[in-house]
C-alpha positions as CSV (number, residue, x, y, z in Angstrom):
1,X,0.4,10.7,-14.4
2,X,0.2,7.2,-14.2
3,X,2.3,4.9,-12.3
4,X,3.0,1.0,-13.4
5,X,4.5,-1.2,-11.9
6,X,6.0,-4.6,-13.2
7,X,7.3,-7.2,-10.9
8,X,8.7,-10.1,-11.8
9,X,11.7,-13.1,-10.5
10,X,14.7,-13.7,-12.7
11,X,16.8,-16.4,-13.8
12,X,19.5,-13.7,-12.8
13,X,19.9,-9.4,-12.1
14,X,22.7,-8.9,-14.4
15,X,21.6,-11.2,-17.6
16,X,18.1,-9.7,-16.8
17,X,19.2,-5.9,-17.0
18,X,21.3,-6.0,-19.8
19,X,18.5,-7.0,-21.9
20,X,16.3,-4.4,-19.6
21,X,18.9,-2.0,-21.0
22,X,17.5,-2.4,-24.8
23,X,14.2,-2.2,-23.7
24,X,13.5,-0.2,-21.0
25,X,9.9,1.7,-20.7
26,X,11.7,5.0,-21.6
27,X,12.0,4.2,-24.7
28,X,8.0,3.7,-25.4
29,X,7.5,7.3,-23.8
30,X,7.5,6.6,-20.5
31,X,8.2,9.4,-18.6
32,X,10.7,7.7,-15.7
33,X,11.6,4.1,-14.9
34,X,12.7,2.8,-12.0
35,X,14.4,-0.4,-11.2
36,X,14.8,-2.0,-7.4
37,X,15.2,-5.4,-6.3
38,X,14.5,-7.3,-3.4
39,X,16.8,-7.2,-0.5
40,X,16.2,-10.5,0.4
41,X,16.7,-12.1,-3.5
42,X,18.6,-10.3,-5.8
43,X,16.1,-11.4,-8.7
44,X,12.6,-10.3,-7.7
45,X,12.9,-7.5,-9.6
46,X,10.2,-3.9,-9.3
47,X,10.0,-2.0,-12.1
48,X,8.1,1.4,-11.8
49,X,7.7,3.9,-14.4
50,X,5.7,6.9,-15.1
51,X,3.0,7.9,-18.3
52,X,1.2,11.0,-19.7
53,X,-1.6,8.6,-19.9
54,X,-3.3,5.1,-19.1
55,X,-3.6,4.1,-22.1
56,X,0.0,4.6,-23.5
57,X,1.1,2.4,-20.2
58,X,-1.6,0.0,-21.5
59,X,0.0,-0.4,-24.7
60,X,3.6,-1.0,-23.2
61,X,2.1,-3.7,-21.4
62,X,0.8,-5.3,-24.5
63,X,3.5,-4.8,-26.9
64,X,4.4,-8.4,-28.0
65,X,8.3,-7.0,-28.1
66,X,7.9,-6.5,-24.5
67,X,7.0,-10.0,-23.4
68,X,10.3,-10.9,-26.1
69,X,12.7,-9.4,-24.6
70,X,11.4,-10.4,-20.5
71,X,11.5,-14.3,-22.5
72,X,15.1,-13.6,-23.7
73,X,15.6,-11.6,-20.1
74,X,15.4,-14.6,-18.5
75,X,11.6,-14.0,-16.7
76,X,11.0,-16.9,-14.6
77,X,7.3,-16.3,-13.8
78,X,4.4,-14.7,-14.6
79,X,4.6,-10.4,-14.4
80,X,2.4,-8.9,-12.4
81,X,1.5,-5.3,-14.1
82,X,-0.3,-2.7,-12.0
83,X,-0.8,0.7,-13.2
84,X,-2.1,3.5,-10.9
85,X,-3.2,7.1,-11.4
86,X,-0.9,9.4,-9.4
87,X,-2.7,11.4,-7.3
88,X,-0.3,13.5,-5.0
89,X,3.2,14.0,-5.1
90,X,5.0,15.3,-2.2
């Protein structure tokens, strides 16, 4: 499995997941996805999800409809993507 993770600030949470709703990594085969935000700003916003394989979470990344919809989301800076391979699960 491998794990990325995108993390990001909003303009704001609720605009920001509605359009997160019609594009979440689940629908591109990821296996979970997770969404947190930060306790101390409601807008720096986590997403973690989980892929059969690097490369399929390397294609997410780089799918042009994915940097759409965090532009109509309401993205206020740069996302930093991070993908690690899962190595133990307790």
């Amino acid at each position: 499995m491998f794990v990325l993770s995108i993390k990001h600030k909003v303009r704001n949470y609720d605009s920001w997941k509605a359009v997160y709703d019609t594009f979440p990594p689940t629908a591109a085969g990821a296996k979970f996805a997770h969404v947190s935000r930060s306790t101390t700003d409601p807008n720096d916003v986590l997403v973690v999800a989980g892929w059969n394989s690097l490369t399929d979470a390397q294609a997410f990344t780089a799918n042009p409809q994915l940097g759409q919809a965090m532009e109509k989301a309401g993205v206020i800076d740069a996302p930093r993507f991070e993908v690690y391979e899962q190595v133990e699960v307790l």
